[in-house]
C-alpha positions as CSV (number, residue, x, y, z in Angstrom):
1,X,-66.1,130.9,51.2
2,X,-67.0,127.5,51.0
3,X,-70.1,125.9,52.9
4,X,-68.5,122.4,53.4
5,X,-65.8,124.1,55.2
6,X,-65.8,125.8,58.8
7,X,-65.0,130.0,58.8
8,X,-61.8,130.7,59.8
9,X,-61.1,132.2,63.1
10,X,-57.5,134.1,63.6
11,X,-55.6,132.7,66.5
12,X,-57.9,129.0,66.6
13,X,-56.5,126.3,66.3
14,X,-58.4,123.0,66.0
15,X,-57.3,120.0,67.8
16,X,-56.9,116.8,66.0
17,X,-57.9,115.1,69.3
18,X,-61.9,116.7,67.9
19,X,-63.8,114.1,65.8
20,X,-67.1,114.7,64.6
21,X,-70.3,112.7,66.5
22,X,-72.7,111.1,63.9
23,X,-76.0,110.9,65.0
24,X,-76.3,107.3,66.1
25,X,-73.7,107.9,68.7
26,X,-75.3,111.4,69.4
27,X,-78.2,109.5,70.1
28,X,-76.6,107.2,72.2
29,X,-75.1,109.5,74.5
30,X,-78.1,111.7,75.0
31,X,-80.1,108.5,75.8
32,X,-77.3,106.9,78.5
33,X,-77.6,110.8,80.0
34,X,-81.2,110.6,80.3
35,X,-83.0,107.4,79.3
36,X,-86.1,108.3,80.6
37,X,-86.8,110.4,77.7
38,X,-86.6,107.6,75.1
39,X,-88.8,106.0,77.0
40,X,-91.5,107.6,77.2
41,X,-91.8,108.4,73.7
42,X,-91.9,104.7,73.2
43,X,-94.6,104.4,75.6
44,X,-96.5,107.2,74.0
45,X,-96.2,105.6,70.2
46,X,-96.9,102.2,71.7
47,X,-100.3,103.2,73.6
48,X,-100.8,105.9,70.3
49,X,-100.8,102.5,68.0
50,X,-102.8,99.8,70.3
51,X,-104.9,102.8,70.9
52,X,-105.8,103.4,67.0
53,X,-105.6,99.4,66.4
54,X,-108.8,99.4,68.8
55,X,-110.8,102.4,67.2
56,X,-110.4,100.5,63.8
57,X,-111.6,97.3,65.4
58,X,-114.6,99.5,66.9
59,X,-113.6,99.2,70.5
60,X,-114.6,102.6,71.2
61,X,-114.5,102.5,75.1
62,X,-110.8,100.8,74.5
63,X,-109.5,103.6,72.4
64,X,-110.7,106.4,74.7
65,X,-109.1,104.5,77.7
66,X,-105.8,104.4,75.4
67,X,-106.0,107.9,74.4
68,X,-106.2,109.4,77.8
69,X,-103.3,106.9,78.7
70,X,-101.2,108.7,75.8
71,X,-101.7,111.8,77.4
72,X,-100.2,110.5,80.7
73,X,-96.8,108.9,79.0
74,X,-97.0,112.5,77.1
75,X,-97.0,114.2,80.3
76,X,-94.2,111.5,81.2
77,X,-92.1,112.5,78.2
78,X,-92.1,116.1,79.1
79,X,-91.6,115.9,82.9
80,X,-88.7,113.9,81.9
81,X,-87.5,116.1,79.5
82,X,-87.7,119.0,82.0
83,X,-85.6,117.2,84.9
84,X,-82.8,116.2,82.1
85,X,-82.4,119.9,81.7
86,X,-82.7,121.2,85.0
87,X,-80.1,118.2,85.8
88,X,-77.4,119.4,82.9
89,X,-77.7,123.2,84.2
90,X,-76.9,122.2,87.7
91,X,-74.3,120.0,86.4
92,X,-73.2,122.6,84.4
93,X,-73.7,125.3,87.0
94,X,-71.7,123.1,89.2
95,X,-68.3,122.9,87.1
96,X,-68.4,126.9,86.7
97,X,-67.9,127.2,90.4
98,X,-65.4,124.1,90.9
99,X,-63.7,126.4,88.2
100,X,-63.6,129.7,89.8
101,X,-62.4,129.0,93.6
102,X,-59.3,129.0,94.7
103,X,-57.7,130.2,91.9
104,X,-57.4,133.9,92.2
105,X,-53.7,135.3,93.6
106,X,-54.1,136.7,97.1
107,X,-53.0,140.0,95.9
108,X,-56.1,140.1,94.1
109,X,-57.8,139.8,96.7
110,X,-56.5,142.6,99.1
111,X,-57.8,146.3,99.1
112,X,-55.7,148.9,97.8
């Protein structure tokens, strides 16, 4: 078996219309889905850095104020995070029922 290849599965049949994403357009999508996300982790690395750039210079009361506002664009980040996946599984959940009505027979759905 070779590990640069994919196994084998009997009766599968890969479509040539299948490319492979790289991660630059990975990223891409997953941001235009839920750009909230990206942004907050920029928020939390920019407030991270001014926040350390004033403990060096010895602003003490500055950096605290900055690391309590990380917290917050943390909290941001996560909250975000959390209604990006709660949104995909109702999407998700969503298609599975447009999938399943209205296509059963009618003598399915009759007693015996």
């Amino acid at each position: 078996m070779d590990p640069g290849r994919p196994p084998v599965i009997e009766g599968f049949e890969p479509s040539a219309a299948h490319r492979v994403e790289g991660f630059s357009e990975k990223f891409m999508r997953k941001t235009r889905e839920n750009p909230l996300v990206p942004t907050g982790c920029l928020a939390t690395a920019a407030v991270l850095t001014y926040g350390l750039i004033c403990f060096k210079k010895g602003n003490r009361q500055r950096s605290q104020l900055m690391m309590r506002a990380r917290i917050l664009a943390q909290g941001f980040t996560i909250a975000a995070l959390m209604v990006g996946v709660v949104a995909t599984a109702l999407k998700s959940q969503k298609g599975d029922q447009a999938v399943g009505t209205g296509t059963a027979p009618a003598a399915a759905n009759t007693p015996p």
